[in-house]
C-alpha positions as CSV (number, residue, x, y, z in Angstrom):
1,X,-32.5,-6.4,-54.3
2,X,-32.4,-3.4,-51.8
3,X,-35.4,-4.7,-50.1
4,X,-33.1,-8.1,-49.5
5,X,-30.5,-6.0,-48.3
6,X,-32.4,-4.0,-46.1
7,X,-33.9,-6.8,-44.4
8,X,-30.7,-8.9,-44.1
9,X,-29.4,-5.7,-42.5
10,X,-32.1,-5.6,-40.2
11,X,-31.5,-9.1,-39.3
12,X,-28.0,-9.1,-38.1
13,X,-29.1,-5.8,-36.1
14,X,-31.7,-7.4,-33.8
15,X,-29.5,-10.7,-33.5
16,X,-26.2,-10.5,-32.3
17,X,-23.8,-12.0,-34.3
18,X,-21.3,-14.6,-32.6
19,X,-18.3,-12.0,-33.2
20,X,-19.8,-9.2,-31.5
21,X,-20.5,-11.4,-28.9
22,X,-17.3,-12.5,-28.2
23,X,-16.4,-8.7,-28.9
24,X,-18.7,-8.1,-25.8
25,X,-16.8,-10.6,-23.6
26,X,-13.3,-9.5,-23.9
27,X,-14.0,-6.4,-23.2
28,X,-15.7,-7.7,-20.1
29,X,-12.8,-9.7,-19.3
30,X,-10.3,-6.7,-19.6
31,X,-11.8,-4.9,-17.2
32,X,-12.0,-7.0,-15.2
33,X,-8.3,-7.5,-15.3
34,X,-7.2,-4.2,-16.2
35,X,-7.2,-3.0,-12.4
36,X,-4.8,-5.7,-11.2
37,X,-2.5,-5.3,-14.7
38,X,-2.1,-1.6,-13.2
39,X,-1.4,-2.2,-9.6
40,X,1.5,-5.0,-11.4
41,X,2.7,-2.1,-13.4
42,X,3.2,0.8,-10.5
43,X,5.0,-1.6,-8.7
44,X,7.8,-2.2,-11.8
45,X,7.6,0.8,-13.6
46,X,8.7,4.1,-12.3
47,X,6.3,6.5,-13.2
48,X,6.6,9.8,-14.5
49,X,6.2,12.6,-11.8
50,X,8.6,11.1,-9.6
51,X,10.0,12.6,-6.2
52,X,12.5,15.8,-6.9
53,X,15.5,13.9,-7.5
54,X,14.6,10.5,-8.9
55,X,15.4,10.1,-12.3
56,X,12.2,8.2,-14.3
57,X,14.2,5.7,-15.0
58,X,15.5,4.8,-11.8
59,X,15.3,0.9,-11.4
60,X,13.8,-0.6,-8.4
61,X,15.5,-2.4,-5.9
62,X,14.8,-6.1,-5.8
63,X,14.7,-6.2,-2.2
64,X,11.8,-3.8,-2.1
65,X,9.3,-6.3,-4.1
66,X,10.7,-9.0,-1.9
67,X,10.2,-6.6,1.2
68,X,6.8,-5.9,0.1
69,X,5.7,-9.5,-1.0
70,X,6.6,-10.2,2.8
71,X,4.9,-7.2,4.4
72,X,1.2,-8.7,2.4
73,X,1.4,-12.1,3.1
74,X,2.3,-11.3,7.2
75,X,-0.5,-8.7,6.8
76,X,2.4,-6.6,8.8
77,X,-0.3,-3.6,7.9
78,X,-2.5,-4.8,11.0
79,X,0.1,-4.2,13.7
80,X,0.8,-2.1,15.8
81,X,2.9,0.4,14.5
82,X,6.3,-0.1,16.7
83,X,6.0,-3.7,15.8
84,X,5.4,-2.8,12.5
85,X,8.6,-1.1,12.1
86,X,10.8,-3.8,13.9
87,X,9.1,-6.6,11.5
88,X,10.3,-3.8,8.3
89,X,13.7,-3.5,10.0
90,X,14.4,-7.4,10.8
91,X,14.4,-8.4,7.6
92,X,17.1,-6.2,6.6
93,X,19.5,-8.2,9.6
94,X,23.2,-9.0,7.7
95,X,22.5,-5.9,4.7
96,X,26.6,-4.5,4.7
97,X,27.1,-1.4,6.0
98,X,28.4,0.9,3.1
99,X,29.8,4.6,4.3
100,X,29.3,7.5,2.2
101,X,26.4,6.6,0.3
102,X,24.8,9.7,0.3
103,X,27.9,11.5,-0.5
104,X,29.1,10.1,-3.8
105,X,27.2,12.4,-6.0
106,X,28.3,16.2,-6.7
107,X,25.1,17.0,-7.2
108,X,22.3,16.2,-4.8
109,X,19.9,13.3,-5.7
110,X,17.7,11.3,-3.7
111,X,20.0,8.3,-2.7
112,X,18.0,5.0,-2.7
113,X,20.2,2.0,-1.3
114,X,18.6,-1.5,0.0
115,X,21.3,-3.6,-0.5
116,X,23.8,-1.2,1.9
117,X,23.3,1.2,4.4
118,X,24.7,3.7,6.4
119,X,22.9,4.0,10.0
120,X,20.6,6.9,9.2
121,X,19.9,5.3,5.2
122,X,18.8,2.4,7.5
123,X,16.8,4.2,9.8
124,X,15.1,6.6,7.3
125,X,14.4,3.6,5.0
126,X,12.6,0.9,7.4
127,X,10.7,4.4,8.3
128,X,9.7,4.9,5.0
129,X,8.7,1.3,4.2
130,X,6.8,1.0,7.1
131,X,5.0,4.2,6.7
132,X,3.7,2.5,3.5
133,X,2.7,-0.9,4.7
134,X,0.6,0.8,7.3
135,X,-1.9,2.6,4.9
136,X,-1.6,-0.2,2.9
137,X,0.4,1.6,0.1
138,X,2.8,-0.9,-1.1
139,X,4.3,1.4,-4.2
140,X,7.6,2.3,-5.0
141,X,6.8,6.2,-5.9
142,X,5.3,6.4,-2.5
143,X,8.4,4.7,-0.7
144,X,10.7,7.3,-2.7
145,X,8.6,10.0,-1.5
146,X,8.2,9.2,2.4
147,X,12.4,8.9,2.1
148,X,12.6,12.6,0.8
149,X,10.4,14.2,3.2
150,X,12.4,12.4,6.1
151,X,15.8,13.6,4.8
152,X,14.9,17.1,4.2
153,X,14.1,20.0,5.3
154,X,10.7,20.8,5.1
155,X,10.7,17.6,3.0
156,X,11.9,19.0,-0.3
157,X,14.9,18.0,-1.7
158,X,16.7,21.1,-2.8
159,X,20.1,21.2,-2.7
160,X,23.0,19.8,-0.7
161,X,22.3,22.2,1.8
162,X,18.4,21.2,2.3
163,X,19.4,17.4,3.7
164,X,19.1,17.8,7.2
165,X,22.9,16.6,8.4
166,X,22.8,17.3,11.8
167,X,20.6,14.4,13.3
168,X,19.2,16.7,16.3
169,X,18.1,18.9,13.6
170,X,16.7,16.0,11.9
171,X,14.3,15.2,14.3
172,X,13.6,18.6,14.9
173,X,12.1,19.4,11.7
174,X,10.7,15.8,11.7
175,X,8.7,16.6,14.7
176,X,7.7,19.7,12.7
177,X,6.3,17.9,10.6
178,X,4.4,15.3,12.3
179,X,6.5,12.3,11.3
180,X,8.3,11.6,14.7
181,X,7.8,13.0,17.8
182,X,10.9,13.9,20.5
183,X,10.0,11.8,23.5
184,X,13.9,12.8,25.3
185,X,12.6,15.3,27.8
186,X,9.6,13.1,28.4
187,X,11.9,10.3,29.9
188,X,13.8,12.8,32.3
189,X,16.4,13.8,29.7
190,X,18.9,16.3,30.6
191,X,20.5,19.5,28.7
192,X,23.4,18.6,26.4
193,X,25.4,21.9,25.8
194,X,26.3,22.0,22.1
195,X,27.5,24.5,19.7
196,X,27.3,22.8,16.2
197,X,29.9,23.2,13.8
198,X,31.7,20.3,13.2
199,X,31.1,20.5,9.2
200,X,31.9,24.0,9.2
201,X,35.2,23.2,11.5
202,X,36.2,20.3,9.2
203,X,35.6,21.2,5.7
204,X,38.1,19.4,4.2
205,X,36.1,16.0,5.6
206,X,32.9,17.1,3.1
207,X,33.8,17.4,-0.5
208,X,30.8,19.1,-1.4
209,X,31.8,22.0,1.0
210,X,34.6,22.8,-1.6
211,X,31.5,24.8,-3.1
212,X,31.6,28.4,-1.3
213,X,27.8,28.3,-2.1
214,X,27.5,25.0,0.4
215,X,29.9,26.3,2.9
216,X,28.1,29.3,3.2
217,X,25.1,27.6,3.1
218,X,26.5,25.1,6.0
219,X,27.9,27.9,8.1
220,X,24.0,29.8,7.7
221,X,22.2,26.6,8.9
222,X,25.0,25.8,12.2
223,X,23.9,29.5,13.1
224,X,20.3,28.6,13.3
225,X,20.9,25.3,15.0
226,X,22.3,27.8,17.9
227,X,18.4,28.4,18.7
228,X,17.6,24.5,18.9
229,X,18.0,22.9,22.7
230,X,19.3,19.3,22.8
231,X,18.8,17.0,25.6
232,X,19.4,13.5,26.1
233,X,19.7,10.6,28.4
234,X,23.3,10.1,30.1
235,X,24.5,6.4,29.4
236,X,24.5,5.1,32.7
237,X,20.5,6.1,33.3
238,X,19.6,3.8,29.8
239,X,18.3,0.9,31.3
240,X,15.9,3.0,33.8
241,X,13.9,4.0,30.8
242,X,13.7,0.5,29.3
243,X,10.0,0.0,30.3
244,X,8.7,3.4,28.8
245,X,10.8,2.6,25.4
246,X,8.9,1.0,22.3
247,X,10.2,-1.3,19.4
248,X,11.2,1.0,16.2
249,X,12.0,4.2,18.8
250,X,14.6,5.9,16.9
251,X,17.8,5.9,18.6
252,X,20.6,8.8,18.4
253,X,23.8,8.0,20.4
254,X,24.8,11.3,21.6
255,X,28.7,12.3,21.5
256,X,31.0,14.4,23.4
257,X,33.1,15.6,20.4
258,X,33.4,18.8,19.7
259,X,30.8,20.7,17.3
260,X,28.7,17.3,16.9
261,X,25.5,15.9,18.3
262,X,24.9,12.3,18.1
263,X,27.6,10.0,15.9
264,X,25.5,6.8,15.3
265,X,21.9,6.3,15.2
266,X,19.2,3.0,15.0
267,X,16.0,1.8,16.2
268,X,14.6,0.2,19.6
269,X,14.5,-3.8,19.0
270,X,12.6,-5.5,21.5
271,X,13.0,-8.9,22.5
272,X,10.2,-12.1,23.0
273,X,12.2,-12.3,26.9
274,X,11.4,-8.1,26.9
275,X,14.9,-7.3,26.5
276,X,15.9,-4.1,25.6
277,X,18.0,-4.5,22.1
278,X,19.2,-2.1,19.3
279,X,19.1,-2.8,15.5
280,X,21.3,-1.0,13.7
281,X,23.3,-0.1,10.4
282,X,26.9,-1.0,12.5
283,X,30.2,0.3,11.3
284,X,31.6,-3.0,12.1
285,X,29.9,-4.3,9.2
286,X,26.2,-4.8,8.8
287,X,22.9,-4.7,10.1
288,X,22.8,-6.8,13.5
289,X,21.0,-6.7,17.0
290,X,23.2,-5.9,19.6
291,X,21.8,-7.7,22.6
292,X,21.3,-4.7,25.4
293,X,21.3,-0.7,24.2
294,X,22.8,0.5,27.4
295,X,25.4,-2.1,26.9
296,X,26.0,-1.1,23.5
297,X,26.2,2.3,24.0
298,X,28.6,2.5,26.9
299,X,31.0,0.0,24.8
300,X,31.8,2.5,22.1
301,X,34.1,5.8,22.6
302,X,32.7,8.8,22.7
303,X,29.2,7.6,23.2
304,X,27.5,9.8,26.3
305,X,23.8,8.8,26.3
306,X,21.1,8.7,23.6
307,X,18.2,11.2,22.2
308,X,14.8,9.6,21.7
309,X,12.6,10.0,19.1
310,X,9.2,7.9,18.7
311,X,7.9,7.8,15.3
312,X,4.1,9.1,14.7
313,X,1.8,6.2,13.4
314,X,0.6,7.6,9.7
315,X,-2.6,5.7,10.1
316,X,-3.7,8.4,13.3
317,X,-3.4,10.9,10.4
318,X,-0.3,12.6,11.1
């Protein structure tokens, strides 16, 4: 009887049964599979480790899979990257413009809107999408992340005080860091005398500089800015630099108010005719084109000129 055994044993050793078999092939199967089931996953699920200020649990936009699902099937990754960043930016055309958004929180988080924007939450998030789509990196954690290091200093989010408010200063420490680069002086910009301290002069106007800690915090980085030179191109000299300007050039409209640098701020759109436009986050109530920058610019008060900053492509390994 334990000879029988043996040899039945021996048996179904050398010859496969059918259920190992079939054991074999699903394993086969799953991996083939698994590596598409976990690209599906990063895409809904918000992974642990997130960006400093993301909760885990923070749900993903809808637009941003519908944004994304767009920028594969254009294959927007093989353009150029100005062109890149208008296609990103044009399909955010009639989003509302919502003021404040980054404001409604007493403690600083990393504000994630792309169903409404302000004109700089516009700006910083067709950057950050399009930074993505050019290396091909269509996930949400990476998105999140490109926003932070645009919107702070040294791109960690700290406190209130480490979001870079001041938009000169914003593409200062951009440039620092190799995102964007400040083209203004290339294109014969001149000297814009500027003390800034409007946040400091109107308190009141920021709720979270009812803190002494931000205030201080405020009045510490205004000093700084003292050391930082501004220049820009006057408003009636616009259109000479229309031929040296790119789609997705970042677009500051510098102000004469007192203690403030630039009051609006959007991207280069360039027409199929060539035409010099500007997409932007408007106050008036969403995103739209306006047909001719120069125009645009000299139709609002308070509007002097422009600053000009080019972003860096990501795929030159900057």
């Amino acid at each position: 009887m334990m000879k029988l055994a043996r040899l039945k044993l021996k048996l179904w050793i050398g010859k496969p049964s059918l259920l190992f078999i079939s054991l074999l092939t699903l394993i086969a199967l799953t991996a083939i599979a698994l590596p598409r089931l976990t690209r599906a996953q990063s895409v809904a699920v918000h992974p642990q480790g997130s960006p400093v200020g993301v909760p885990p649990q923070f749900a993903i936009p809808e637009n941003f899979d519908r944004v994304m699902e767009e920028a594969r099937d254009r294959q927007l990754n093989t353009l150029a990257f100005p062109e890149l960043i208008q296609a990103i930016a044009e399909q955010f055309i009639g989003t509302p413009y919502v003021a404040g958004l980054l404001d409604r929180n007493p403690t600083e988080t990393l504000v994630i809107s792309l169903d409404g924007f302000d004109c700089v939450l516009f700006v910083e998030t067709v950057l950050a999408i399009a930074r993505g789509v050019a290396l091909e990196d269509y996930f949400y954690p990476t998105f999140t992340r490109n926003l932070e290091r645009q919107r702070y200093r040294d791109g960690i989010l700290d406190d209130y005080c480490s979001r870079l408010h001041y938009f000169s200063d914003w593409i200062f420490d951009n440039q620092n860091r190799y995102l964007v680069k400040n083209i203004t002086p290339l294109l014969g910009g001149l000297p814009l005398p500027k003390t800034l301290n409007f946040m400091s002069k109107n308190r009141a106007s920021y709720p979270q500089l009812s803190r002494d800690t931000n205030y201080q915090c405020i009045l510490d980085v205004e000093h700084h800015l003292k050391q930082q030179a501004i220049a820009y191109i006057p408003q009636d000299r616009i259109r000479q630099v229309y031929d040296r300007l790119q789609p997705g050039d970042i677009i500051a409209t510098a102000t004469d108010i007192d203690g403030l640098d630039v009051t609006h701020t959007g991207l280069v759109y360039r027409f199929e005719d060539g035409a010099i436009g500007f997409i932007h986050a408007s106050p008036a109530g969403r995103v739209t084109i306006s047909r001719d920058l120069q125009a645009y610019v000299q139709s609002v008060d308070g509007q002097i000129g422009i600053i000009v900053a080019r972003p860096l492509d990501p795929r030159l390994g900057f």
